[in-house]
NUVEXZA-489214 format. One record per residue (C-alpha): residue number from 1; residue in three letters; x, y, z. Coordinates in nm, 3 decimals, m for minus. Each point is the difference from the previous one (the first is absolute). Layout:
BEGIN
R  resi  resn       xx       yy       zz
R   NUM   ALA        X        Y        Z
...
//
This chain:
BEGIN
R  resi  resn       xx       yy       zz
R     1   UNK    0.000    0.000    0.000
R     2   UNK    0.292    0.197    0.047
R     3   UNK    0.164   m0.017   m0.299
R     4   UNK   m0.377    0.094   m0.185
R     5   UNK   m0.027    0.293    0.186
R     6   UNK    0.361    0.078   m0.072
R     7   UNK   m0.078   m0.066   m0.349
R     8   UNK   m0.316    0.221    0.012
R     9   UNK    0.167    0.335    0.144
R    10   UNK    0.250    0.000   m0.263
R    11   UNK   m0.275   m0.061   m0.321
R    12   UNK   m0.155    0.357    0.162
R    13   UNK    0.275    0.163   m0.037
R    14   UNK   m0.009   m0.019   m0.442
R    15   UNK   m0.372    0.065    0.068
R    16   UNK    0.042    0.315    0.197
R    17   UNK    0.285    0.136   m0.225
R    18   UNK   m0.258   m0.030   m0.291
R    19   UNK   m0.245    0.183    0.166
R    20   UNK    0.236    0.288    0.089
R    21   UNK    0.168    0.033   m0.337
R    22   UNK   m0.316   m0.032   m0.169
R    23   UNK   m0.220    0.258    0.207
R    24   UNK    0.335    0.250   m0.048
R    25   UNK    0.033   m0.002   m0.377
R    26   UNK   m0.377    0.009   m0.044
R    27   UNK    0.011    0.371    0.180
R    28   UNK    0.313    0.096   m0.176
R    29   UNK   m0.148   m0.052   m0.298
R    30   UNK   m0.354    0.160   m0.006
R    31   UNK   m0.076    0.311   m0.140
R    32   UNK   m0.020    0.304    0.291
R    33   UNK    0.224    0.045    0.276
R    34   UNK   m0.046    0.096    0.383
R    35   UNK    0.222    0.326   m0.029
R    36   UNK   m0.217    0.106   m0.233
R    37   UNK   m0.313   m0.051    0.262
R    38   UNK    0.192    0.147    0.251
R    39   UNK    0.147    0.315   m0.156
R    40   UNK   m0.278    0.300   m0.079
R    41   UNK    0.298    0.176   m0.215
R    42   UNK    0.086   m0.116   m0.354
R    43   UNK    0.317    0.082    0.056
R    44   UNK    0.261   m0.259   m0.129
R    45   UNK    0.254    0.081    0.240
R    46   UNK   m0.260   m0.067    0.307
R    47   UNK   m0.089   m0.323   m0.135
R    48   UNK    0.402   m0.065   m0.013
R    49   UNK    0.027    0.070    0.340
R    50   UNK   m0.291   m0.211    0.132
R    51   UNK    0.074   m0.296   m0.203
R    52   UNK    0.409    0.051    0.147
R    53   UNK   m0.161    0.000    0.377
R    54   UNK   m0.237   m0.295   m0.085
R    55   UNK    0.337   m0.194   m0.197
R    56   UNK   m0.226   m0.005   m0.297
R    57   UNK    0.254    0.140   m0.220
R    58   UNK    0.209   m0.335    0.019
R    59   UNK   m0.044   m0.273   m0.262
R    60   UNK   m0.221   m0.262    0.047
R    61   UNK    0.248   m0.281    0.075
R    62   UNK    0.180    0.170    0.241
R    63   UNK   m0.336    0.124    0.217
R    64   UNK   m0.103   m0.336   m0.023
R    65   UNK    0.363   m0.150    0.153
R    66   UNK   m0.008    0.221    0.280
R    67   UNK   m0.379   m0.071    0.069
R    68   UNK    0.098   m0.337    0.003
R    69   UNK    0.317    0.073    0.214
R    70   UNK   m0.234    0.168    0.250
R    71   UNK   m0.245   m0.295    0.000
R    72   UNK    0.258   m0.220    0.101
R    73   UNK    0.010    0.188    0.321
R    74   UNK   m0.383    0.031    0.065
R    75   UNK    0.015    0.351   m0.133
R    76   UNK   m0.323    0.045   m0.215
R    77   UNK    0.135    0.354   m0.112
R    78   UNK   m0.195    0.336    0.072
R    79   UNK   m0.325    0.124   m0.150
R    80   UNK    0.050    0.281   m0.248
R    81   UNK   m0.329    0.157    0.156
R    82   UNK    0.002   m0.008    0.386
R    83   UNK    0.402   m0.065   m0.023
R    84   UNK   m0.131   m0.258    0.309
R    85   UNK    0.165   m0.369   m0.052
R    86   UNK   m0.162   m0.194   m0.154
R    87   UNK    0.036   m0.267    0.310
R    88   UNK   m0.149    0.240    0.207
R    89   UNK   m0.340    0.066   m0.276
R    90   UNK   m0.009   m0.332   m0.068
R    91   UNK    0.009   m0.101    0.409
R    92   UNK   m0.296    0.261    0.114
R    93   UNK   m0.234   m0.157   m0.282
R    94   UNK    0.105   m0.403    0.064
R    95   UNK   m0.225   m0.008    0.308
R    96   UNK   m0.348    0.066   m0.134
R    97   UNK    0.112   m0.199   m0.323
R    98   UNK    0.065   m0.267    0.230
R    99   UNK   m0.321    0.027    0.157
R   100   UNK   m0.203    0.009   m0.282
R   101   UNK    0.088   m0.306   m0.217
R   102   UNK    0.029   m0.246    0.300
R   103   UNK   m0.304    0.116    0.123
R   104   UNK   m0.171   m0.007   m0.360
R   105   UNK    0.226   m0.389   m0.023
R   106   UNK   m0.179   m0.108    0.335
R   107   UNK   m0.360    0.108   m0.112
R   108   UNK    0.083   m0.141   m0.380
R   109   UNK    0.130   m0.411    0.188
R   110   UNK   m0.237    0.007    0.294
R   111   UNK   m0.318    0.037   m0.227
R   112   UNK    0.122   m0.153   m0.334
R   113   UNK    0.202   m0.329    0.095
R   114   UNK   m0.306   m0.111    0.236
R   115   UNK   m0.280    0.096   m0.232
R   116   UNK    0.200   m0.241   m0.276
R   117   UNK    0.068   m0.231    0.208
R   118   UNK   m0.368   m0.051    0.089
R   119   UNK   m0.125    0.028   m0.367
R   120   UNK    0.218   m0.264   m0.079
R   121   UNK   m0.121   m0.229    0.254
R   122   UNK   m0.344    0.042   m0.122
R   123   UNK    0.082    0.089   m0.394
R   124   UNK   m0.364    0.056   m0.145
R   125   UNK   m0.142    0.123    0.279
R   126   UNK   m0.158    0.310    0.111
R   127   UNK    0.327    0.106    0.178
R   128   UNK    0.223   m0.122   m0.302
R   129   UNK   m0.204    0.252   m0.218
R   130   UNK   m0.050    0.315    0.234
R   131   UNK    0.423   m0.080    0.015
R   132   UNK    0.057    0.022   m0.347
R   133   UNK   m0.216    0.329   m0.095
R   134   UNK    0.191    0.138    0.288
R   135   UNK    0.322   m0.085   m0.145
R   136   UNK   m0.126    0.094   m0.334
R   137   UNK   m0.095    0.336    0.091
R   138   UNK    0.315    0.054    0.192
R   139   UNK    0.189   m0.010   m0.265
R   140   UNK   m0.150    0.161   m0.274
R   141   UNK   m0.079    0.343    0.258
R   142   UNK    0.261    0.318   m0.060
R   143   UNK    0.147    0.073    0.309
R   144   UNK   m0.041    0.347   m0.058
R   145   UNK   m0.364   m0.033   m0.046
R   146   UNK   m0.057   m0.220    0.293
R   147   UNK    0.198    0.290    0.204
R   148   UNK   m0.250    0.248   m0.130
R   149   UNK   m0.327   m0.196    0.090
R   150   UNK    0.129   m0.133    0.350
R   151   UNK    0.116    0.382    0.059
R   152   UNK   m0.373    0.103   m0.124
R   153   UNK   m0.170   m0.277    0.181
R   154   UNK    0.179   m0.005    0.346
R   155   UNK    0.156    0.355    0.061
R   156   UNK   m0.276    0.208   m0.207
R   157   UNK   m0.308   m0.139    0.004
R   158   UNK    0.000   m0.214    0.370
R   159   UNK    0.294    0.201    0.167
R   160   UNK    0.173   m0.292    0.125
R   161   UNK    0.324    0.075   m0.084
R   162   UNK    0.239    0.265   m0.137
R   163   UNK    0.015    0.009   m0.380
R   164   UNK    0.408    0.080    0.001
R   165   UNK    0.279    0.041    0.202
R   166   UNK    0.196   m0.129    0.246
R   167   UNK   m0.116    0.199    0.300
R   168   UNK    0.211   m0.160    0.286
R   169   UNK    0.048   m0.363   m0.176
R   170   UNK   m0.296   m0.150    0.169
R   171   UNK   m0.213   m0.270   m0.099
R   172   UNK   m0.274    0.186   m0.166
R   173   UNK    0.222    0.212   m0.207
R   174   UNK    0.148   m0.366   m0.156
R   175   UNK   m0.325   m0.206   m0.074
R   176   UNK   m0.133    0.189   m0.324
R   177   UNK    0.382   m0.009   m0.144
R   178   UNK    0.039   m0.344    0.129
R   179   UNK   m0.309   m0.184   m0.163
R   180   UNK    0.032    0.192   m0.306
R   181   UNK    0.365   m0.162   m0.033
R   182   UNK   m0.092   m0.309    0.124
R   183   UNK   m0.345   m0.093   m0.172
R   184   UNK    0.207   m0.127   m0.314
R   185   UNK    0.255   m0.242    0.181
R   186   UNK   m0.314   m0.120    0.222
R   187   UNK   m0.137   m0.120   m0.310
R   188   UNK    0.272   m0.148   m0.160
R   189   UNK    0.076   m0.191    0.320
R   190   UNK   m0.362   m0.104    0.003
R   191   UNK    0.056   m0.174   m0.366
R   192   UNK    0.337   m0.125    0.067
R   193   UNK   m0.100   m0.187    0.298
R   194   UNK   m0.321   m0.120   m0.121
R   195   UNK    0.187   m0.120   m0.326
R   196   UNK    0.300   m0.193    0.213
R   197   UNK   m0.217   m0.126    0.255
R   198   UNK   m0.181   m0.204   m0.314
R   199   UNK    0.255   m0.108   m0.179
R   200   UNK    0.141   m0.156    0.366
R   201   UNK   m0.294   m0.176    0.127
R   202   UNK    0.009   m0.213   m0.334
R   203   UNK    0.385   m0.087    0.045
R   204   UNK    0.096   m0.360    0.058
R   205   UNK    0.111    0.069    0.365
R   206   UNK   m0.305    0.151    0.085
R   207   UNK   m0.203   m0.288   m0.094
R   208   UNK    0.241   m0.239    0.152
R   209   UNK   m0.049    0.184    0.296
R   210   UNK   m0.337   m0.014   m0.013
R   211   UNK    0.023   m0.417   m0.044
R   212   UNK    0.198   m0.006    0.295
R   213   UNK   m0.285    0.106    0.246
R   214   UNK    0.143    0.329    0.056
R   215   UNK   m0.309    0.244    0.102
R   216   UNK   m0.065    0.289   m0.254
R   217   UNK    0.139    0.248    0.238
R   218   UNK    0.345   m0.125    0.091
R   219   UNK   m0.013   m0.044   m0.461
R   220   UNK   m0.101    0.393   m0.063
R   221   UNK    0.293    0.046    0.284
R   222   UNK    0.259   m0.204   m0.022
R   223   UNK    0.004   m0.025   m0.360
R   224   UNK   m0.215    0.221   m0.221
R   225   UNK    0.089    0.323    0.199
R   226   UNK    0.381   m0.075    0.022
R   227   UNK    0.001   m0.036   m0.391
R   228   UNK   m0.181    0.256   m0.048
R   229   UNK    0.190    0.319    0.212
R   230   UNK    0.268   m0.076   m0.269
R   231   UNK   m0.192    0.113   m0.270
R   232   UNK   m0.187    0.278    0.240
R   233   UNK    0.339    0.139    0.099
R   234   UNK    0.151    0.034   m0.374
R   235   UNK   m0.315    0.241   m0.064
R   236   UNK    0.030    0.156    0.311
R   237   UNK    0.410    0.084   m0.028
R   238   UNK   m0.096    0.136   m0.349
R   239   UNK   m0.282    0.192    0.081
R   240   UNK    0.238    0.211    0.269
R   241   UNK    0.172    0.113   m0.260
R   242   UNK   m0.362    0.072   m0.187
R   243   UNK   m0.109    0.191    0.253
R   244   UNK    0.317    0.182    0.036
R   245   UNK   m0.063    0.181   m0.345
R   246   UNK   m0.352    0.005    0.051
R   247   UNK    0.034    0.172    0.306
R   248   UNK    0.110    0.324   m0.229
R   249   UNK   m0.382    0.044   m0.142
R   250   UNK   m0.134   m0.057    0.370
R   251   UNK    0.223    0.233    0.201
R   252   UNK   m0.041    0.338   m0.236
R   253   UNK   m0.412   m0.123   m0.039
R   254   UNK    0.005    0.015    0.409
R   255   UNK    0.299    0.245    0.054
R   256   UNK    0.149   m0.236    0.137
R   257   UNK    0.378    0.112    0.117
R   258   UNK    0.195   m0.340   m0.068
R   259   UNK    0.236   m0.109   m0.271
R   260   UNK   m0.204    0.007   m0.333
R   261   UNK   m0.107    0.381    0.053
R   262   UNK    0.361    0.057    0.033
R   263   UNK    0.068   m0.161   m0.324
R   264   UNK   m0.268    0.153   m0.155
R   265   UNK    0.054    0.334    0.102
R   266   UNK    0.403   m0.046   m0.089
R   267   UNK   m0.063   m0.108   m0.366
R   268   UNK   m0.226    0.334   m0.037
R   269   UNK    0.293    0.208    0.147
R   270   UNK    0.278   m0.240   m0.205
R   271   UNK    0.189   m0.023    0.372
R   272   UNK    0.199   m0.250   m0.093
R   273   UNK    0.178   m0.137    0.292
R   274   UNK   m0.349   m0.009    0.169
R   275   UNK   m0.142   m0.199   m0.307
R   276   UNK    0.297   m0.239    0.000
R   277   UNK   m0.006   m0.064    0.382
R   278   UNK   m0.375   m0.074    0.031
R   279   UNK    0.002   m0.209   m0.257
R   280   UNK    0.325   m0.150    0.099
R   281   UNK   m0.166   m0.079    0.330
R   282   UNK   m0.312   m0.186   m0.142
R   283   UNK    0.227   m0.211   m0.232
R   284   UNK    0.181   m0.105    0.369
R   285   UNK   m0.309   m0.019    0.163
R   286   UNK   m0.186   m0.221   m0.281
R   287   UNK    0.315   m0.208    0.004
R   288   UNK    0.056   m0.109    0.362
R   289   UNK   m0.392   m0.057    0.038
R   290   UNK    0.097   m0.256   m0.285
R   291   UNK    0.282   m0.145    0.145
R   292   UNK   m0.177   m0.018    0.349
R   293   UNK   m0.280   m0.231   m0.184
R   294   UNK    0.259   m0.242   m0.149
R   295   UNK    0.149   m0.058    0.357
R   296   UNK   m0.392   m0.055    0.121
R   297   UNK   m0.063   m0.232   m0.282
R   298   UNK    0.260   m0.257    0.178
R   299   UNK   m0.156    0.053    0.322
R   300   UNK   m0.359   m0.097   m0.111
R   301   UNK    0.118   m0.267   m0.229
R   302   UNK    0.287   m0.225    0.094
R   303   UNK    0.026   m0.171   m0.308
R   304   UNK    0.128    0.338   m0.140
R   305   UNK    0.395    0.018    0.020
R   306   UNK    0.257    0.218   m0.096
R   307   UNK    0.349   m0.092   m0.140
//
């Protein structure tokens, strides 16, 4: 296990380099530049001096060496707006980011892996079908127009709960944002489940099981649920990193302060060093969620090994 994990750490590190290089060239490259936002006078020899201060007036191979220089060290660089770090923007907005996609992740498992796990134990039934248009319309909703209904229905019309902000991070100012992230995952997890969960209880060991005297319960236990969090946990690790880019549409629908308004707002301003270190730290953040779900996979299924 050592040796995979080994193994793993290093493959992020081509991954992450890839990101970087190409999020830096893209912004080098596009038409418009942020001295120009940033400077009310035409003047050419303002715009000289800006882009001097910012080190914009380097070539491109040699800005991206000594961002990469800096990296090494944990240095994101500074924002050409704020001229904050970009550790330091990137550190006040990881908190509510945080709290909004494992809150939307626990709302998304705890209502769509049981609600496919029953429909599968009864496909056909009046459960397996409510399940399915569920999942169905789950899917096929725009996050941004489920934001704008649930805002409509539960902040304007019934005056449950604030329509946006973050107020003073408490639970009422994260349940809108949350299940308008989280309806989407919640219904793929309710057709992923429902879909393993068949194709187990027809497997060989399941009806050898079965033969054996073992009572339904300790089968659905013992061996259609332990097969089946394999499969759960694959869609789970990628929808993290779903949700992660999701989040972006959520969080400026809600004003939400995390992550993905920083992005957004960065790309608007072309801040570069902000753009590169937020999405720099939902590439990391996608990958270790990934890399924590391979190491689960051997805990929930011994037969699983790595070299």
């Amino acid at each position: 296990m050592l040796s995979f994990l080994i193994r793993r750490l290093l493959q992020t590190i081509p991954t992450v380099l890839a990101v970087v290089a190409l999020v830096f060239v893209l912004f080098s490259v596009v038409p418009g530049s942020i001295v120009s936002s940033m400077s009310d006078d035409a003047d050419p020899q303002v715009e000289l001096r800006l882009k001097k201060q910012l080190g914009l007036d380097e070539p491109v191979h040699v800005r991206f060496g000594g961002y990469i220089a800096k990296l090494a060290t944990g240095d994101f660089g500074t924002s050409f707006r704020t001229r904050e770090p970009v550790t330091t923007m990137i550190a006040k907005r990881a908190w509510p980011t945080l709290q909004l996609i494992f809150t939307a992740m626990a709302f998304s498992v705890l209502l769509g892996v049981p609600l496919g796990f029953i429909a599968a134990l009864r496909p056909g039934g009046l459960v397996d079908s409510a399940a399915m248009v569920v999942a169905v319309s789950g899917l096929s909703i725009a996050k941004f127009w489920l934001g704008l209904v649930l805002m409509y229905l539960f902040a304007l019309k019934l005056g449950w709960l604030p329509s946006f902000g973050y107020g003073d991070g408490g639970l009422k100012y994260l349940i809108l944002p949350a299940v308008t992230l989280g309806v989407s995952p919640m219904a793929l997890f309710a057709r992923t489940t429902r879909a393993a969960v068949l194709e187990i209880m027809t497997a060989d060991f399941v009806r050898t099981a079965r033969s054996k005297g073992m009572s339904e319960v300790r089968v659905v236990k013992w061996h259609v649920m332990r097969n089946a969090l394999v499969i759960i946990l694959t869609t789970v690790g990628l929808q993290f990193g779903g949700l992660m880019g999701q989040a972006v549409v959520v969080e400026k629908l809600f004003s939400w302060p995390g992550i993905g308004s920083l992005l957004v707002d960065s790309v608007l301003q072309r801040d570069i060093p902000a753009v590169q270190g937020s999405i720099l730290v939902v590439v990391l953040a996608f990958l270790a969620i990934n890399l924590l779900i391979d190491v689960l996979y051997g805990v929930i299924d011994p037969r699983i090994r790595y070299a």
